[in-house]
Every structure is written in C-alpha cells, then in structure tokens.
C-alpha positions in Angstrom: 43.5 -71.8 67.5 43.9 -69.9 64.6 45.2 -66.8 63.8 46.4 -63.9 60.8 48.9 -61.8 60.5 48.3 -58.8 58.1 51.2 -56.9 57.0 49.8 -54.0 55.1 52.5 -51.3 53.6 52.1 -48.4 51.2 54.9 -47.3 49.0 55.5 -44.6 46.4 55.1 -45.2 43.1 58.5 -45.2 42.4 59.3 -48.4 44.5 56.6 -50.5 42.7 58.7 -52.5 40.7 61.0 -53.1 43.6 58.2 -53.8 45.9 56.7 -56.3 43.7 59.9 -58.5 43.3 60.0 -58.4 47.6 56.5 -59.5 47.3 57.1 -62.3 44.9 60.3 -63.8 46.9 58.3 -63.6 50.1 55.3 -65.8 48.5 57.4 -68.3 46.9 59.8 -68.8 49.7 58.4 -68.2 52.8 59.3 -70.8 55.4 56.5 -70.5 58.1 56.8 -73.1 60.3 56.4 -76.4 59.0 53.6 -75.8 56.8 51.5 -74.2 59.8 51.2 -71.5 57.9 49.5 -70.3 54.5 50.9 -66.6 52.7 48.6 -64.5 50.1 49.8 -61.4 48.6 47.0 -59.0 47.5 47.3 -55.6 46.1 44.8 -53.2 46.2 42.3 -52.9 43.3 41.8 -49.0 43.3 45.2 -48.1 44.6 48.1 -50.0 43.0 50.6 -48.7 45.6 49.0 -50.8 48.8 49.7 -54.0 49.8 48.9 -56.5 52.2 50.8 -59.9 53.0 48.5 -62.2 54.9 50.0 -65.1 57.3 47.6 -67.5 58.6 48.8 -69.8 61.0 47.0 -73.0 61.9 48.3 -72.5 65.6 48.7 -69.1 68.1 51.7 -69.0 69.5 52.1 -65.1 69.2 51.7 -63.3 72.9 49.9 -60.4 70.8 53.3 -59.2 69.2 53.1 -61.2 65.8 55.5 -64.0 64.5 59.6 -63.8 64.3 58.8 -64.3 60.3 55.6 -61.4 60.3 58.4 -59.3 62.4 60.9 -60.0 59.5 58.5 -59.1 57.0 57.4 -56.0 58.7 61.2 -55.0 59.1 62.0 -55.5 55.3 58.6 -53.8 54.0 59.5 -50.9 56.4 62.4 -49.7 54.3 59.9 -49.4 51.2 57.5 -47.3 52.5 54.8 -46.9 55.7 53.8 -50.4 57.2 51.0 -51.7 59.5 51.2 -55.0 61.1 48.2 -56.1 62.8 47.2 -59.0 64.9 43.6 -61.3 64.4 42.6 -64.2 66.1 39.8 -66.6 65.1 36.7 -66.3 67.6 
C-alpha cells in the first residue's frame, strides 16, 4: 500500500541559503530503502520561506509515526525553523 510522508518546515529568512543546501543534500542523497521510495522538494510559490519534503514509499510499514529516515529529516529541519510532519496513506 502506499503511502507519503510530508515534512513541511518554515524558516526565517535569514536561514534560506542554509536551508536550501540541507534541501539539496537531502534530494540527491537520500537513501530510502532500496528504491521503495521517491523524494520531491517543493518550495512554496508565494512564500519563499516554506518548504515541504515529500517521501513516498511504495510500501507502509510506518505504525502511524512516519519513517526512521522522515524522523531524521524532521529532526535536522527542526533546528532551522518550525516543522510539521504528517502522515497519508493511499485509499
């Protein structure tokens, strides 16, 4: 079944540039399990400050609580600036 993670965070201007290199490493070298899993990166058309990281796993596997690599990414986003992590599952 399938599922997303959506890590969403808002920073302050002054972390952008920081915030975009995270962004970038976390695209390009995220190691989701096997392939089970596709990352997008999309920022926020009208405000350039909100982000959201989008996991979308091929298989569930998360008990409601997210992935040990959403986790991670929610942890490292958290030191940036105010971060929601949310859950979806395909119906």
């Amino acid at each position: 079944m399938k599922w997303i993670e959506q890590i969403k965070v808002q920073i302050p201007m002054d972390q952008i540039d920081s915030v975009n290199h995270v962004l970038n490493d976390i695209e390009a070298n995220f190691d989701g399990a096997e392939g089970q899993c596709q990352v997008n990166v999309f920022r926020n058309v009208k405000l350039s400050t909100e982000f959201i990281i989008s996991l979308d796993w091929d298989v569930y596997n998360s008990n409601g609580v997210g992935s040990k690599e959403g986790n991670s990414v929610k942890q490292l986003l958290s030191k940036y600036g105010m971060v929601h992590h949310s859950i979806w599952q395909k119906i």
